[in-house]
Gaussian input, Z-matrix of N, CA and C with variables (Angstrom, degrees):
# hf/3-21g

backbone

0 1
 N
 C     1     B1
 C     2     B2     1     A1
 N     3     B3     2     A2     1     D1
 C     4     B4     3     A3     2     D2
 C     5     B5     4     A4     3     D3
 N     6     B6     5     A5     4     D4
 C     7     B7     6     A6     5     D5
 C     8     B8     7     A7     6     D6
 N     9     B9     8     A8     7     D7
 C    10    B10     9     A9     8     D8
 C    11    B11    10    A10     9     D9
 N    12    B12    11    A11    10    D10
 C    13    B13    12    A12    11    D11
 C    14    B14    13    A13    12    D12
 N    15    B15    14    A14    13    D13
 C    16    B16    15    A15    14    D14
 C    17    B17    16    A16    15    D15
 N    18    B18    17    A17    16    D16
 C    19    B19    18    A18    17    D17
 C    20    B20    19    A19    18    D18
 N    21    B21    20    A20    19    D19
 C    22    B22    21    A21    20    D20
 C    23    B23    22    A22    21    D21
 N    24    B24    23    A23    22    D22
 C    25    B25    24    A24    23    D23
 C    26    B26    25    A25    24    D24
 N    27    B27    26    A26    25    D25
 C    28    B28    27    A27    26    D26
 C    29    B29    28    A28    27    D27
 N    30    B30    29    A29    28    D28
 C    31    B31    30    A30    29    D29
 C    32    B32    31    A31    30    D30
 N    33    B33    32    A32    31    D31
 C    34    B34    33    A33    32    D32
 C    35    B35    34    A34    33    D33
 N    36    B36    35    A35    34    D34
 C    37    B37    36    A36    35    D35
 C    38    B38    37    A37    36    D36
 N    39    B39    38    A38    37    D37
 C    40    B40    39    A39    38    D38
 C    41    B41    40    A40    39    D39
 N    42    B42    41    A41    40    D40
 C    43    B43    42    A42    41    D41
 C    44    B44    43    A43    42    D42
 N    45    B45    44    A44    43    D43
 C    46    B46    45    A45    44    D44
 C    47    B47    46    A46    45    D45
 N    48    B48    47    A47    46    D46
 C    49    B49    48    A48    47    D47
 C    50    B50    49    A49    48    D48
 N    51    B51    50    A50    49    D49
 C    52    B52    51    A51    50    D50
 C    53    B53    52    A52    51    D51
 N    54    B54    53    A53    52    D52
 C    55    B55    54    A54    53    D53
 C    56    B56    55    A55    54    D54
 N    57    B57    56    A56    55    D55
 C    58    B58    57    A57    56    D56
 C    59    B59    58    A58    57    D57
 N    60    B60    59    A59    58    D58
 C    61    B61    60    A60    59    D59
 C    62    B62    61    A61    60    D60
 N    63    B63    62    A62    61    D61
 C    64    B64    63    A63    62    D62
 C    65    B65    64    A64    63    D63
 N    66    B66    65    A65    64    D64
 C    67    B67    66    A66    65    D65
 C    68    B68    67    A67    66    D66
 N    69    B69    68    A68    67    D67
 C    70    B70    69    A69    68    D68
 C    71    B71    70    A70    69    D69
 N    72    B72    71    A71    70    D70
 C    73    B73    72    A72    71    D71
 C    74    B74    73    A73    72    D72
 N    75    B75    74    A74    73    D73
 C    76    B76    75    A75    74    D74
 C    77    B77    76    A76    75    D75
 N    78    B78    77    A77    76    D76
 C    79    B79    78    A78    77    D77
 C    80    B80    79    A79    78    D78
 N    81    B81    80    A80    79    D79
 C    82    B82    81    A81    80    D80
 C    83    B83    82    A82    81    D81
 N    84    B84    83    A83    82    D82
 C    85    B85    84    A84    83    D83
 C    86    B86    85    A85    84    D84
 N    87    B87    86    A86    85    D85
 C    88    B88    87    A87    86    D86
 C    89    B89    88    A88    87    D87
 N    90    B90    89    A89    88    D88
 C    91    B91    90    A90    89    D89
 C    92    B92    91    A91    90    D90
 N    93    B93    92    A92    91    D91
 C    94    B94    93    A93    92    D92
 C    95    B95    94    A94    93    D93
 N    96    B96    95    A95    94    D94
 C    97    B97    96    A96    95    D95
 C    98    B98    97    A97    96    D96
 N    99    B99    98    A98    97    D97
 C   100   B100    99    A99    98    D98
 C   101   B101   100   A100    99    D99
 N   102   B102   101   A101   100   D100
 C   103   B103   102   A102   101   D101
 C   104   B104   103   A103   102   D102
 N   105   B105   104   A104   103   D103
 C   106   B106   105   A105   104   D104
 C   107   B107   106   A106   105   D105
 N   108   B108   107   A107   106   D106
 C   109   B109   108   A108   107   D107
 C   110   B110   109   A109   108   D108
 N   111   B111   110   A110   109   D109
 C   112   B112   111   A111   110   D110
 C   113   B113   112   A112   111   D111
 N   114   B114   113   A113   112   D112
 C   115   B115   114   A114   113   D113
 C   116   B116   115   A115   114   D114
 N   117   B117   116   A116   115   D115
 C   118   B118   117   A117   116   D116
 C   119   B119   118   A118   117   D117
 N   120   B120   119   A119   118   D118
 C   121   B121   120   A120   119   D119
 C   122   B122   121   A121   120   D120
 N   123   B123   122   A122   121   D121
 C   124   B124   123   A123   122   D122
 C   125   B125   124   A124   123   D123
 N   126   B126   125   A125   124   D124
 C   127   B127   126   A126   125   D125
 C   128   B128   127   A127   126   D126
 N   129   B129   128   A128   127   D127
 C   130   B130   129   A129   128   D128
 C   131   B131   130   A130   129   D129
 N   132   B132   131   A131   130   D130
 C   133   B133   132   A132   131   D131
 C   134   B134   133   A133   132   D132
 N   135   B135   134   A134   133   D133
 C   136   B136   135   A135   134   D134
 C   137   B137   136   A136   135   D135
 N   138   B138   137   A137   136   D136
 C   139   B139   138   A138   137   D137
 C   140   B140   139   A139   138   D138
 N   141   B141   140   A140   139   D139
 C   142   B142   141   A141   140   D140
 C   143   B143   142   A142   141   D141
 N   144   B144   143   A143   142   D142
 C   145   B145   144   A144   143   D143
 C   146   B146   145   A145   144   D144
 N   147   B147   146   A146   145   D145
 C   148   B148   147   A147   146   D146
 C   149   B149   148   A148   147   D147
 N   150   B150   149   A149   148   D148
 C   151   B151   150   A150   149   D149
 C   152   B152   151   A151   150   D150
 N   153   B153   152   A152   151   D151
 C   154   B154   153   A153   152   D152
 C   155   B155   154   A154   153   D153
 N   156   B156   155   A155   154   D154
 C   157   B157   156   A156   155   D155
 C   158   B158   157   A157   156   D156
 N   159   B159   158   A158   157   D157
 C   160   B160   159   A159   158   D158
 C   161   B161   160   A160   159   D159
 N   162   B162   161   A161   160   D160
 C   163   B163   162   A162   161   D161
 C   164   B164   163   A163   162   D162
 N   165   B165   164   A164   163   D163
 C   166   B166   165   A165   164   D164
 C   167   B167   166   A166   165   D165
 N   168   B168   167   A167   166   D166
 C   169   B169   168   A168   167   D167
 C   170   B170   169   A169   168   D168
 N   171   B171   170   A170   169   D169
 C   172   B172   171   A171   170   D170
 C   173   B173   172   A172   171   D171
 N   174   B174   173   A173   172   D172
 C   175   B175   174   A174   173   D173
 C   176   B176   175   A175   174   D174
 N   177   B177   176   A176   175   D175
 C   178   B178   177   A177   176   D176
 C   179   B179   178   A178   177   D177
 N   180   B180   179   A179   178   D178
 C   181   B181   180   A180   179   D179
 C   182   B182   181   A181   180   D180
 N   183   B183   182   A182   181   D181
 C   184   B184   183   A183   182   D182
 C   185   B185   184   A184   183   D183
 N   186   B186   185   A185   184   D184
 C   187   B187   186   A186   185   D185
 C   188   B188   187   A187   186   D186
 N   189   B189   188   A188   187   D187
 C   190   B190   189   A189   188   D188
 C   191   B191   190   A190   189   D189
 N   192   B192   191   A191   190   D190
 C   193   B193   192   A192   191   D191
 C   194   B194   193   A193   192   D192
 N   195   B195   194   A194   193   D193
 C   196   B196   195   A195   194   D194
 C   197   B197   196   A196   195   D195
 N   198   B198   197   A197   196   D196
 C   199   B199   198   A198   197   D197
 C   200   B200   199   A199   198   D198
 N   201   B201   200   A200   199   D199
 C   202   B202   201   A201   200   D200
 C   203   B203   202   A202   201   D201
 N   204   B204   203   A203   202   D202
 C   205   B205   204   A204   203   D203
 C   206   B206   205   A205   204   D204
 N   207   B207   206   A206   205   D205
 C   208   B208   207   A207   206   D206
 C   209   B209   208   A208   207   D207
 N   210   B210   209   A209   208   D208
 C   211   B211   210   A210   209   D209
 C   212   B212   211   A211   210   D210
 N   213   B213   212   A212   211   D211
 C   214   B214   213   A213   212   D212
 C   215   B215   214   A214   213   D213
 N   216   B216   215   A215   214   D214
 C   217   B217   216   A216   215   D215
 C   218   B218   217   A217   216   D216
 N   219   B219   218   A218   217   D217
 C   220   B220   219   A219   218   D218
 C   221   B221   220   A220   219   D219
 N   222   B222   221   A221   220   D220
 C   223   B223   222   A222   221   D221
 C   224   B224   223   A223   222   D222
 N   225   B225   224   A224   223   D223
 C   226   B226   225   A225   224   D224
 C   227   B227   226   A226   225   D225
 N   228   B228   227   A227   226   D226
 C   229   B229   228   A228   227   D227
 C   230   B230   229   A229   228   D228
 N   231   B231   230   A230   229   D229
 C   232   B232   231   A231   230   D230
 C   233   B233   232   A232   231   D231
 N   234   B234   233   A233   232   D232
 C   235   B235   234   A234   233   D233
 C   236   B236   235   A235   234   D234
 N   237   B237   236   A236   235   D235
 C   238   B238   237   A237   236   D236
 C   239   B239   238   A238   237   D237
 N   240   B240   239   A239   238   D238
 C   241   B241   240   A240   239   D239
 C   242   B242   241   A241   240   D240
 N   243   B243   242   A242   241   D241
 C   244   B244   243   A243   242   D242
 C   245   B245   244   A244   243   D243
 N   246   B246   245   A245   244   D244
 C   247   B247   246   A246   245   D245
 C   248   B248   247   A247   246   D246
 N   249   B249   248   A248   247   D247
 C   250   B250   249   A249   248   D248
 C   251   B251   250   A250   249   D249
 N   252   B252   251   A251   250   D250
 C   253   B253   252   A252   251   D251
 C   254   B254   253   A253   252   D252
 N   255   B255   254   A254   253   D253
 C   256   B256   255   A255   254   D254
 C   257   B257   256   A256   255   D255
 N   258   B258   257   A257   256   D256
 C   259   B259   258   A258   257   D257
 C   260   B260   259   A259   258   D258
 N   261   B261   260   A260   259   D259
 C   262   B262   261   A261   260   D260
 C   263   B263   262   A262   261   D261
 N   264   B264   263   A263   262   D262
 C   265   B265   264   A264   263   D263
 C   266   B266   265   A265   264   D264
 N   267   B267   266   A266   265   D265
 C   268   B268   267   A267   266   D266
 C   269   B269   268   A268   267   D267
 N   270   B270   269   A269   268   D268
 C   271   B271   270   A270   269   D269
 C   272   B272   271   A271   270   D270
 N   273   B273   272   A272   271   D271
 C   274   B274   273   A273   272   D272
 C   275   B275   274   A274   273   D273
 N   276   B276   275   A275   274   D274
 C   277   B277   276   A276   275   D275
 C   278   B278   277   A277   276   D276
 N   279   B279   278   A278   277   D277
 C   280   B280   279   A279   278   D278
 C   281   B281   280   A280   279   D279
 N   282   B282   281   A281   280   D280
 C   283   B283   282   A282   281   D281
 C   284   B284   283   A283   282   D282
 N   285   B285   284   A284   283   D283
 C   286   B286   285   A285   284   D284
 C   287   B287   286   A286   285   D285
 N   288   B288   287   A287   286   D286
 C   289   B289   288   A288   287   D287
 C   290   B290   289   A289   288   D288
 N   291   B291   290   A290   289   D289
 C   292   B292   291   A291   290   D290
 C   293   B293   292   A292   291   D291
 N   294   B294   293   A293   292   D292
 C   295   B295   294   A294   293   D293
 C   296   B296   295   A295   294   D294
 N   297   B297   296   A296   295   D295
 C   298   B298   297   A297   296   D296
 C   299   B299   298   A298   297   D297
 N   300   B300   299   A299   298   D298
 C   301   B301   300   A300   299   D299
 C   302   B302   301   A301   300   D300
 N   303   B303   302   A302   301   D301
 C   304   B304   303   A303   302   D302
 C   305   B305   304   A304   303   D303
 N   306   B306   305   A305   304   D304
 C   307   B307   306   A306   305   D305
 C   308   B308   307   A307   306   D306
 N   309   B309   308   A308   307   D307
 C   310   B310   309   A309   308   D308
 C   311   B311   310   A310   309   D309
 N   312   B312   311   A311   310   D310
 C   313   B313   312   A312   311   D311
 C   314   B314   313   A313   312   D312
 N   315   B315   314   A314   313   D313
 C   316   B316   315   A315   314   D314
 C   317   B317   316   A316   315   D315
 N   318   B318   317   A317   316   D316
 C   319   B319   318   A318   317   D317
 C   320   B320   319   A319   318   D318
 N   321   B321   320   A320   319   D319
 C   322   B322   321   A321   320   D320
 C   323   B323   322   A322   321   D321
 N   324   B324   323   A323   322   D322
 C   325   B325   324   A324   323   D323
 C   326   B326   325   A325   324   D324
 N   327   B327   326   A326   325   D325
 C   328   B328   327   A327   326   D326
 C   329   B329   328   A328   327   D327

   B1=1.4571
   B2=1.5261
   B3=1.1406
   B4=1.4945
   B5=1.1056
   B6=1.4484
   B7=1.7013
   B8=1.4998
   B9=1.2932
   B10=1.0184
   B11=1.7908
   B12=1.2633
   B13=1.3591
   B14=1.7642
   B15=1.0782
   B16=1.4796
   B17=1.4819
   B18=1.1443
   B19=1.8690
   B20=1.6051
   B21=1.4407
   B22=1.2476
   B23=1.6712
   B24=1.6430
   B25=2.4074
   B26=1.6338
   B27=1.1728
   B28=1.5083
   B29=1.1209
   B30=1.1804
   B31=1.6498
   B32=2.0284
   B33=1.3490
   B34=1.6341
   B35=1.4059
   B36=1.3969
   B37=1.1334
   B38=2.1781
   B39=1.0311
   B40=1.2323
   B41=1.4252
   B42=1.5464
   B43=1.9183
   B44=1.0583
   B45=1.7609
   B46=1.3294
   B47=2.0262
   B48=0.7715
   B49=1.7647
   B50=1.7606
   B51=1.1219
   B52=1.5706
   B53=1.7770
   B54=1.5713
   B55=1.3310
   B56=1.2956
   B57=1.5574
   B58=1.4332
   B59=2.0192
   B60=1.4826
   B61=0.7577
   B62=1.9263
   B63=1.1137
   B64=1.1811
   B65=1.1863
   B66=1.2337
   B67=1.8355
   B68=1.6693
   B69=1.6169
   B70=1.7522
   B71=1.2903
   B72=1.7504
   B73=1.7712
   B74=1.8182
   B75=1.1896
   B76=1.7613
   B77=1.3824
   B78=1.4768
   B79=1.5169
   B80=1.6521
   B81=1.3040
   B82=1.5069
   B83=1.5665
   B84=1.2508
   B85=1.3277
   B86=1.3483
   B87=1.7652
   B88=1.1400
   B89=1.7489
   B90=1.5093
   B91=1.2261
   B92=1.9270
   B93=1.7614
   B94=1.7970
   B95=1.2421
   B96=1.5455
   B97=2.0754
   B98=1.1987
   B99=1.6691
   B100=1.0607
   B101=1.4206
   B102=1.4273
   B103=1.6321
   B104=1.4335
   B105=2.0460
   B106=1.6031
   B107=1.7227
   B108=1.0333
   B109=1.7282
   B110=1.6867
   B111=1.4797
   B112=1.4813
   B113=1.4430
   B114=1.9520
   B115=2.1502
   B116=1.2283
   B117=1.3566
   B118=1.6112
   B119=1.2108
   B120=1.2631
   B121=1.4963
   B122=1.4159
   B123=1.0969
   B124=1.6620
   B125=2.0328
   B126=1.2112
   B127=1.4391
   B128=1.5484
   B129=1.7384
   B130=1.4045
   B131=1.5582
   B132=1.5671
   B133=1.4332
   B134=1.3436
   B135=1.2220
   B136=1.6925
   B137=1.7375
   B138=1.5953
   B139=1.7781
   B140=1.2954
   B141=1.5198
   B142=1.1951
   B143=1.3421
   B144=0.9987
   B145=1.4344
   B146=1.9807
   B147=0.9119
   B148=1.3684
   B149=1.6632
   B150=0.8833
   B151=1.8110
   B152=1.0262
   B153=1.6659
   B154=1.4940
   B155=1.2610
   B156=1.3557
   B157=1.5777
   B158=2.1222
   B159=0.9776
   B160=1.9731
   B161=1.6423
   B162=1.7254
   B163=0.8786
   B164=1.8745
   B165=1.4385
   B166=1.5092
   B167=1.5512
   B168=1.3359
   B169=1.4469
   B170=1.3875
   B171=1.1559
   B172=1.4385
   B173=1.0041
   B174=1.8318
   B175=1.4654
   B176=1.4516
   B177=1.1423
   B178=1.3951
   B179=1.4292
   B180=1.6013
   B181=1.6963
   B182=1.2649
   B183=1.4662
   B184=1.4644
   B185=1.5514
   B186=1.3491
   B187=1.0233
   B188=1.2978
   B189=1.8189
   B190=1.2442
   B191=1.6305
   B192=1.0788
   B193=1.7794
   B194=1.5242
   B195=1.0310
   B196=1.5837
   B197=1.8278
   B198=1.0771
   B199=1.4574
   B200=1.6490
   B201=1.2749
   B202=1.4208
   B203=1.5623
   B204=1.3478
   B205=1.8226
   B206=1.7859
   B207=1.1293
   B208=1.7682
   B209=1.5787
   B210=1.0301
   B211=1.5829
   B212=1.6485
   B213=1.4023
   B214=1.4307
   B215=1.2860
   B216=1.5033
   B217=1.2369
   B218=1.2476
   B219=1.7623
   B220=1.5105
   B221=1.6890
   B222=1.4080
   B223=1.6121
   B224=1.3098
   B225=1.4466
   B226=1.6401
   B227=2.0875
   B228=1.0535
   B229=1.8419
   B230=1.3475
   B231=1.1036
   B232=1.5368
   B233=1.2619
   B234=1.5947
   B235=1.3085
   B236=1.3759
   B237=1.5788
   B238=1.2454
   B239=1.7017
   B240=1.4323
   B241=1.7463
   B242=1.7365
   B243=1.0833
   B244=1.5832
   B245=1.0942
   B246=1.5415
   B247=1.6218
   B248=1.9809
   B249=1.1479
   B250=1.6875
   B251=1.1882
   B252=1.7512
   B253=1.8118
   B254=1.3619
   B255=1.0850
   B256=1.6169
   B257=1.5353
   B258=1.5492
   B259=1.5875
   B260=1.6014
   B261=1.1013
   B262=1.7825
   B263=1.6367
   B264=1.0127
   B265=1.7938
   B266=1.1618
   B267=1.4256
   B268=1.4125
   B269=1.6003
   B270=1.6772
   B271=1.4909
   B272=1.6775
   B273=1.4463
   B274=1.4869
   B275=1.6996
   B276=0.8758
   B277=1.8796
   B278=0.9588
   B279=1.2856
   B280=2.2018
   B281=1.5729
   B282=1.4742
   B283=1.5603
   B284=1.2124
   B285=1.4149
   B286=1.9535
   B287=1.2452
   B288=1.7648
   B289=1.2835
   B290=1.7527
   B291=1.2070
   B292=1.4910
   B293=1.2743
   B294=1.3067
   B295=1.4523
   B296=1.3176
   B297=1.4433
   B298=1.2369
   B299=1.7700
   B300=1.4029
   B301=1.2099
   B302=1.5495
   B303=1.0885
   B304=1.5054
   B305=1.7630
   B306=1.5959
   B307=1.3731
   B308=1.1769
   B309=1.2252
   B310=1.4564
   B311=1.6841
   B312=1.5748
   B313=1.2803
   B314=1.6389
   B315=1.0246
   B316=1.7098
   B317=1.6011
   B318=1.4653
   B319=1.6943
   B320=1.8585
   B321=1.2465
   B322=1.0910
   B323=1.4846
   B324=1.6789
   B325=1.7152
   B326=1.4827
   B327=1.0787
   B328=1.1574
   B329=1.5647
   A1=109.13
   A2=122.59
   A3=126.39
   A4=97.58
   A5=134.18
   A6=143.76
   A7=99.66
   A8=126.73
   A9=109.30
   A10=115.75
   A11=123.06
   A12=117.39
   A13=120.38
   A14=130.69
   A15=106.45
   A16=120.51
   A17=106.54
   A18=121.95
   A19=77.64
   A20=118.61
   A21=142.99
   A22=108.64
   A23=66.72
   A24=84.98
   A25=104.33
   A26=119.16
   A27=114.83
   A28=113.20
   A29=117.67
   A30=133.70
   A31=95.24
   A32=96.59
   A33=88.23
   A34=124.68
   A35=116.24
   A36=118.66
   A37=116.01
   A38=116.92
   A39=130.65
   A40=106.58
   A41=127.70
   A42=128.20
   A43=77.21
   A44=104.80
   A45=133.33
   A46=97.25
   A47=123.97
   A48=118.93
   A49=95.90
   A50=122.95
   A51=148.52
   A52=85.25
   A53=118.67
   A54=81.32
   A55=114.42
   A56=106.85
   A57=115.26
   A58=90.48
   A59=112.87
   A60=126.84
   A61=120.86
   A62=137.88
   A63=145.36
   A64=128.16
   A65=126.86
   A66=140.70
   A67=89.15
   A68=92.74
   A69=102.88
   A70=124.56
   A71=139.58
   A72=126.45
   A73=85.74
   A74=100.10
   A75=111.55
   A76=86.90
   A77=92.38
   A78=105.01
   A79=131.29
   A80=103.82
   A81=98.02
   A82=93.31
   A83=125.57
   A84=150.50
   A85=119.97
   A86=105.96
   A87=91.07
   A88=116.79
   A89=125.91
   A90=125.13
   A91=95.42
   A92=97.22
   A93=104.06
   A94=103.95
   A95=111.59
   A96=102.45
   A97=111.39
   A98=137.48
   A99=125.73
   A100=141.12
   A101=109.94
   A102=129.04
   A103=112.06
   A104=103.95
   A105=101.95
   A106=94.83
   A107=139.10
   A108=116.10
   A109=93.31
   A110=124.79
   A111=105.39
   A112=102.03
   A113=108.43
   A114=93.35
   A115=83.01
   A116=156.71
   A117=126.49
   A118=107.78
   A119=159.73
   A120=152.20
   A121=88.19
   A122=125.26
   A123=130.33
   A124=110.18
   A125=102.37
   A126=123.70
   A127=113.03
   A128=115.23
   A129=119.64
   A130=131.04
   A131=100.30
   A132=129.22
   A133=132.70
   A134=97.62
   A135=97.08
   A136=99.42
   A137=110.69
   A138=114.78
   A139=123.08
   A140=106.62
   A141=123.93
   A142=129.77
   A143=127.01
   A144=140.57
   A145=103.01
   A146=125.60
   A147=147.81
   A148=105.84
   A149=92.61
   A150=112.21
   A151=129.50
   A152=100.85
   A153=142.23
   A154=107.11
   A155=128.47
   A156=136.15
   A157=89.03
   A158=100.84
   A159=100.66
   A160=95.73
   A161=121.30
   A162=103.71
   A163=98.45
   A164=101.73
   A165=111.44
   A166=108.44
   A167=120.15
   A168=136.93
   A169=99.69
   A170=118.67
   A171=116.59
   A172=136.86
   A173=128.40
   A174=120.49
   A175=133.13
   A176=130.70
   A177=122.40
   A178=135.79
   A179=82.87
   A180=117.26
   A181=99.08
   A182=138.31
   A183=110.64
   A184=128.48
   A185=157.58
   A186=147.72
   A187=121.16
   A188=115.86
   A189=120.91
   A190=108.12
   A191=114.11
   A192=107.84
   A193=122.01
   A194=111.02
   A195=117.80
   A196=100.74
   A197=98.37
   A198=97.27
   A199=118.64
   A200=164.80
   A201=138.44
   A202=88.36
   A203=97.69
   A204=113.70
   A205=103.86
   A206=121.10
   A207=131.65
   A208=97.15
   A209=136.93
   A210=140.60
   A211=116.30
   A212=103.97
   A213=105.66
   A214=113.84
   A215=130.63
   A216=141.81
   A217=132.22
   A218=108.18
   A219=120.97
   A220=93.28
   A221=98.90
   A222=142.26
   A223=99.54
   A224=89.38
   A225=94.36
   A226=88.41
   A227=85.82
   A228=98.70
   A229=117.78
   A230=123.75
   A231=117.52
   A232=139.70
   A233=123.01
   A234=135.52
   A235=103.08
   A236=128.31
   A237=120.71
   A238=90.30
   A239=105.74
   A240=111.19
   A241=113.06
   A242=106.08
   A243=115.22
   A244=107.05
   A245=116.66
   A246=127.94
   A247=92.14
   A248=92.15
   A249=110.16
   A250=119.33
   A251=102.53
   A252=114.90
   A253=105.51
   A254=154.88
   A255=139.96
   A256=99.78
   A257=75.35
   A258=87.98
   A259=107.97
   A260=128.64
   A261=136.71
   A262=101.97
   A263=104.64
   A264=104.90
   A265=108.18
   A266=123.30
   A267=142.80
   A268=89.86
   A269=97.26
   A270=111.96
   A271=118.80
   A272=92.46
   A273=98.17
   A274=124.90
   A275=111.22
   A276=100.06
   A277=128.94
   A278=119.97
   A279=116.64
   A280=88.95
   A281=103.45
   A282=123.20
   A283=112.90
   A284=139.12
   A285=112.15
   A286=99.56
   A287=138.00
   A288=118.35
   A289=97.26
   A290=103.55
   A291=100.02
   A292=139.60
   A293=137.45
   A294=132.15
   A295=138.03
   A296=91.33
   A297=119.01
   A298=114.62
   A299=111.48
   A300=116.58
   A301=116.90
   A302=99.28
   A303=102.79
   A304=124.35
   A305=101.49
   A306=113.19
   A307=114.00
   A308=148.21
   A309=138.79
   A310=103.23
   A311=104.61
   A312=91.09
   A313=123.64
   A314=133.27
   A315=148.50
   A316=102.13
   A317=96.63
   A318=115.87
   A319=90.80
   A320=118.74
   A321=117.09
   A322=127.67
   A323=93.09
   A324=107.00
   A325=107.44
   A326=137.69
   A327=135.91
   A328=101.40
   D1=132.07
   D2=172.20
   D3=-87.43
   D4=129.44
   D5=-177.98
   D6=-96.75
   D7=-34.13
   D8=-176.51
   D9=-79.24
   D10=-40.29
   D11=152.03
   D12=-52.78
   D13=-50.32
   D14=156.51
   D15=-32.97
   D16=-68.45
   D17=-156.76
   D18=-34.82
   D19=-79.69
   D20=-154.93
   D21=-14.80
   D22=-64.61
   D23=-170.47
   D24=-74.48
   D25=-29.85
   D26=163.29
   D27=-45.42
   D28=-57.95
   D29=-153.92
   D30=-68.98
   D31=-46.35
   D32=178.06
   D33=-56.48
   D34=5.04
   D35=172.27
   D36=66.26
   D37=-22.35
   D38=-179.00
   D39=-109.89
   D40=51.84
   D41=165.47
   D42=-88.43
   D43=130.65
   D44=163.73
   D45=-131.26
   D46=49.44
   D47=179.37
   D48=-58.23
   D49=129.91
   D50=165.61
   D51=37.41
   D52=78.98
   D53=159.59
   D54=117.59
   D55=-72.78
   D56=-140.11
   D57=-110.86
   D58=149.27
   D59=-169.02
   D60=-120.88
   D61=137.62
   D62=-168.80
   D63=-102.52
   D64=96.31
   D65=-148.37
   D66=-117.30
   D67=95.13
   D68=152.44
   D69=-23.96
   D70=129.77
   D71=164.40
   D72=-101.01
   D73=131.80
   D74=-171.97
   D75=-105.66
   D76=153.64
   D77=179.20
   D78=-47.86
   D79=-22.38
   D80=-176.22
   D81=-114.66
   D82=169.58
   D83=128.27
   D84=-14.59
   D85=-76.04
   D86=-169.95
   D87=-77.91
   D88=12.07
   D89=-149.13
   D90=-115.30
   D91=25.78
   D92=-164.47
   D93=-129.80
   D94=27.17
   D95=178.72
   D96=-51.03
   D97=-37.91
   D98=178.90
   D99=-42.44
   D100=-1.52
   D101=171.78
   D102=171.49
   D103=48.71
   D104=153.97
   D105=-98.57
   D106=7.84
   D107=171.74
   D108=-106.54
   D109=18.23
   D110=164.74
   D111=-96.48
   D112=140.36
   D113=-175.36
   D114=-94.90
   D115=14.79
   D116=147.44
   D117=-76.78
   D118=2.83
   D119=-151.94
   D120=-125.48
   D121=-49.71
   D122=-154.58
   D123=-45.75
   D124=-66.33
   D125=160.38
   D126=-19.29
   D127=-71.98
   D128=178.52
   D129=-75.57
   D130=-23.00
   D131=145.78
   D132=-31.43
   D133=-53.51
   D134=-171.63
   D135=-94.75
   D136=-42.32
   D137=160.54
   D138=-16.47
   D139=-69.69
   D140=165.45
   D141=-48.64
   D142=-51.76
   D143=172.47
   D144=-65.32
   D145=-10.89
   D146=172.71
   D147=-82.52
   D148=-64.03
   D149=172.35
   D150=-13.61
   D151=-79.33
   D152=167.83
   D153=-45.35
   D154=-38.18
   D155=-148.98
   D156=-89.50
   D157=8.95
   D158=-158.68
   D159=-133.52
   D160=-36.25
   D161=-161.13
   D162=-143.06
   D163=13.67
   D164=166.81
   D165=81.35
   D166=159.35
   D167=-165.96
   D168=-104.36
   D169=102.46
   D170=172.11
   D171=-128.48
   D172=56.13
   D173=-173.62
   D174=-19.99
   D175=116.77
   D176=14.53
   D177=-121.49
   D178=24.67
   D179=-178.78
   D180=-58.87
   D181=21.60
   D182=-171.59
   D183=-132.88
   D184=-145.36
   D185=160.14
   D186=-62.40
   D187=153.58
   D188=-177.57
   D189=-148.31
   D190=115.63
   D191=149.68
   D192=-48.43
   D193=169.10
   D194=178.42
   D195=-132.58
   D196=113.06
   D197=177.99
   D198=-79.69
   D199=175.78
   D200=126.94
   D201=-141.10
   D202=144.58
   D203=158.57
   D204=64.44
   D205=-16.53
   D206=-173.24
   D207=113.62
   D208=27.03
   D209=165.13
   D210=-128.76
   D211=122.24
   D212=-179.82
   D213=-79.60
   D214=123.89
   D215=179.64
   D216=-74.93
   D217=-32.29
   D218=-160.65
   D219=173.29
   D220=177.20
   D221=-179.04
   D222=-99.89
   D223=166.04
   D224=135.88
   D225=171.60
   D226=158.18
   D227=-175.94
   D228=-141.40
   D229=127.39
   D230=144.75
   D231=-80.62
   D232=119.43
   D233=-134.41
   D234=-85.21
   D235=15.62
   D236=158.56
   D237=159.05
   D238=170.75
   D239=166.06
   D240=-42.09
   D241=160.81
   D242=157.88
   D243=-50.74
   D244=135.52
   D245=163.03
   D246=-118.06
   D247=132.81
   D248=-178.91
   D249=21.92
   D250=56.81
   D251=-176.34
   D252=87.35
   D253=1.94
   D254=-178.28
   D255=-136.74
   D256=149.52
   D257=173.86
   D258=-127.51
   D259=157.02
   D260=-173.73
   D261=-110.91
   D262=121.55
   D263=164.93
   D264=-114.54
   D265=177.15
   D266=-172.66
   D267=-155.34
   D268=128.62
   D269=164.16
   D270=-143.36
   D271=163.29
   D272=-168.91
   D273=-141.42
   D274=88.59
   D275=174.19
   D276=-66.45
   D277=137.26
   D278=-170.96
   D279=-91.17
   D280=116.22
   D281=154.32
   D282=2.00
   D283=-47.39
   D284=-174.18
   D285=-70.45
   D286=-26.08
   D287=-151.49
   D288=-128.11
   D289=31.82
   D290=154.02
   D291=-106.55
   D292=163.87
   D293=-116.54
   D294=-10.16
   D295=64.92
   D296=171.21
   D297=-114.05
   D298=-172.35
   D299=-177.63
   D300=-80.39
   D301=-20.39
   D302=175.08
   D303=-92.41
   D304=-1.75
   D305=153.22
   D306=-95.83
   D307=-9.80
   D308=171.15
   D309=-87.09
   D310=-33.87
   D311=176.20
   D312=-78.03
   D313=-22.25
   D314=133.58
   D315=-7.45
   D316=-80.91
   D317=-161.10
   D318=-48.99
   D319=-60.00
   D320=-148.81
   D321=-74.54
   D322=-27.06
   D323=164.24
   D324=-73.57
   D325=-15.75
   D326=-164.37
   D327=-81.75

């Protein structure tokens, strides 16, 4: 993964890879209407926001929904800044839309 081309297209706020779209988890709770009335989001939502509180808020090191079609599919996070060029993510698809095409396409933009 090149991090610095991620950061980049993250940072533009508009990653749309095939589709699917990337919904910031902001540091607080209340600063996440964009998918606190979804109950699959809620769970990784508040995790996340847990997270940060251990290992700091650091755009654009941080959590993301995956939007596709107007249905959120999955997560996915990077588990902190680059340490000596790399970065670690953690990802996740919510059960209706896994192994499917829209989880390979997840994995692969990532």
């Amino acid at each position: 993964m090149n991090w610095r081309k991620a950061t980049q297209t993250i940072c533009t706020n508009n990653h749309k890879p095939l589709g699917m779209e990337l919904i910031p988890i902001k540091k607080e709770l209340t600063e996440n209407e964009a998918f606190t009335g979804d109950p699959s989001c809620q769970e990784i939502g508040d995790m996340t926001v847990d997270y940060y509180k251990k290992i700091g808020f650091v755009p654009p090191w941080i959590g993301y929904f995956a939007k596709q079609n107007g249905h959120f599919v999955g997560s996915a996070a990077f588990k902190g800044p680059p340490v000596n060029g790399v970065v670690e993510i953690a990802y996740s698809t919510f059960e209706p839309y896994r192994n499917r095409e829209s989880e390979q396409q997840f994995v692969k933009n990532w």
